[in-house]
C-alpha atoms as a printed R data frame, in Angstrom:
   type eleno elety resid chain resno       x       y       z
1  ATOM     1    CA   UNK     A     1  16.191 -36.908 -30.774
2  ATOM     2    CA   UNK     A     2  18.534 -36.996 -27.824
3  ATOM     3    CA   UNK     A     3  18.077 -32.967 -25.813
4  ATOM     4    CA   UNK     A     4  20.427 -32.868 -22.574
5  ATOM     5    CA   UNK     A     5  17.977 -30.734 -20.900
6  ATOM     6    CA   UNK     A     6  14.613 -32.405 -21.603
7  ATOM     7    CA   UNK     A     7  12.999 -29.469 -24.348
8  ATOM     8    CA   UNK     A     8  12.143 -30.731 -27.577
9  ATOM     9    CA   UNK     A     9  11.201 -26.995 -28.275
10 ATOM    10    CA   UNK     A    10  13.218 -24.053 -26.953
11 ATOM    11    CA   UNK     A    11  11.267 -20.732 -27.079
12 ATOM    12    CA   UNK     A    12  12.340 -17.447 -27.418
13 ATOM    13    CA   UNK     A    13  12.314 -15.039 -24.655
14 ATOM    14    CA   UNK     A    14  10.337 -11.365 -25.801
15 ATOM    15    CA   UNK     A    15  13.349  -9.045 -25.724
16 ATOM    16    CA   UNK     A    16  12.226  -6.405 -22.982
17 ATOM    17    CA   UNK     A    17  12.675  -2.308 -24.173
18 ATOM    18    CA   UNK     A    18  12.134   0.376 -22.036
19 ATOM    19    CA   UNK     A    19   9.630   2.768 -22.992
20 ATOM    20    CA   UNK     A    20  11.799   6.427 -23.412
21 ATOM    21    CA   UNK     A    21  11.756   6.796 -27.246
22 ATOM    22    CA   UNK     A    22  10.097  10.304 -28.141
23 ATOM    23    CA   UNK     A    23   6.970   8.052 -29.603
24 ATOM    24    CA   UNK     A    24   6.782   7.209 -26.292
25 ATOM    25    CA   UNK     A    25   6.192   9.943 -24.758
26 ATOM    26    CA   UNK     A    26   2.427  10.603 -25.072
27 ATOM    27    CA   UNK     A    27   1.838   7.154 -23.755
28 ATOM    28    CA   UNK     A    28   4.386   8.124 -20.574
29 ATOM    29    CA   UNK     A    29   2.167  11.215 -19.818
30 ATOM    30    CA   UNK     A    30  -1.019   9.318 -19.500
31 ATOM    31    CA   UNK     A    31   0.243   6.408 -17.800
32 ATOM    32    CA   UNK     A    32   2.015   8.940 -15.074
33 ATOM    33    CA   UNK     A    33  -0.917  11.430 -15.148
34 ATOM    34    CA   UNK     A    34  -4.337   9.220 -15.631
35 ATOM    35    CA   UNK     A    35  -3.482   6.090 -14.818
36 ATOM    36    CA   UNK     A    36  -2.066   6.166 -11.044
37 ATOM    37    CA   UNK     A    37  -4.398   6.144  -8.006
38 ATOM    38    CA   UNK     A    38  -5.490   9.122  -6.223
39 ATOM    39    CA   UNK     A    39  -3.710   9.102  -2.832
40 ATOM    40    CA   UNK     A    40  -6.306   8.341  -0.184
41 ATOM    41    CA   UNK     A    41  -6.394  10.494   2.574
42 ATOM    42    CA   UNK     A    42  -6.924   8.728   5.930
43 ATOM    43    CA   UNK     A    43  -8.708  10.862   8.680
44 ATOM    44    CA   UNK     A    44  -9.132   9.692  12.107
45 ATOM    45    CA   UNK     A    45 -12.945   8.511  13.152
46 ATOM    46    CA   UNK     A    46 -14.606  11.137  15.270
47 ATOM    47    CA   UNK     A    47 -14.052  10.230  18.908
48 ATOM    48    CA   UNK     A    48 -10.798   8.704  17.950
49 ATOM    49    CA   UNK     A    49  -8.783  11.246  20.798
50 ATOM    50    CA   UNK     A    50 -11.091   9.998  23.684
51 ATOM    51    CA   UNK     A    51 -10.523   6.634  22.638
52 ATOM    52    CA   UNK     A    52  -7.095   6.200  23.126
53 ATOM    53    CA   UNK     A    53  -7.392   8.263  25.899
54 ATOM    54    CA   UNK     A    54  -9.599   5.836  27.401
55 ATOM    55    CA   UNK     A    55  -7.689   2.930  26.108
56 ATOM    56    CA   UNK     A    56  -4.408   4.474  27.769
57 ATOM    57    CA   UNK     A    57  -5.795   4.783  30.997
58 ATOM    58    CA   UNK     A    58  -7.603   1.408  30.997
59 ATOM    59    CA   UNK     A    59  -4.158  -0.498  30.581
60 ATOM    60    CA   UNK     A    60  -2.484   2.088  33.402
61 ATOM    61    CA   UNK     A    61  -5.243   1.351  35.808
62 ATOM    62    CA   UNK     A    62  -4.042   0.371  39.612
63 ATOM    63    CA   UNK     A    63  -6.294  -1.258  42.052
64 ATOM    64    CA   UNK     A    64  -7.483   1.926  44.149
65 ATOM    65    CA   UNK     A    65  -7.233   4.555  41.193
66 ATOM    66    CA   UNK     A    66 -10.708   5.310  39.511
67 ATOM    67    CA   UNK     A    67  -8.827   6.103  36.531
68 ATOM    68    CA   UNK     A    68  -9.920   8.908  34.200
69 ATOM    69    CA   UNK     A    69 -13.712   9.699  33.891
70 ATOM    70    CA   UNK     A    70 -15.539  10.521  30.783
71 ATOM    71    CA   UNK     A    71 -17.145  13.515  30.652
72 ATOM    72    CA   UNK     A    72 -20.277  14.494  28.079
């Protein structure tokens, strides 16, 4: 058997449907309601102000300037 392009067997491809028919539409709900992730809500660690406040003046420090202090 003499195949230009190598495949002695040439498979089909599964015809892709979008999923809007009105059977469909239970399945839509849960997948859009259940199924996604909770947003995660990132907070800030405790402290986090001072640190970049100490970072900040770390990197602006001149020779001669005590820079900021931190108080407790």
């Amino acid at each position: 058997m003499n195949n230009d392009n190598c495949d002695l067997v040439k498979l089909r491809r599964p015809k892709w449907l979008p999923v809007t028919g009105p059977v469909q539409t239970e399945l839509l709900a849960i997948v859009r309601n259940d199924l996604r992730p909770m947003p995660v809500e990132h907070k800030p660690p405790t402290g986090a102000a001072q640190n970049r406040l100490d970072f900040e003046a770390a990197i602006t420090h001149r020779p001669g300037d005590p820079g900021l202090s931190r108080s407790m």
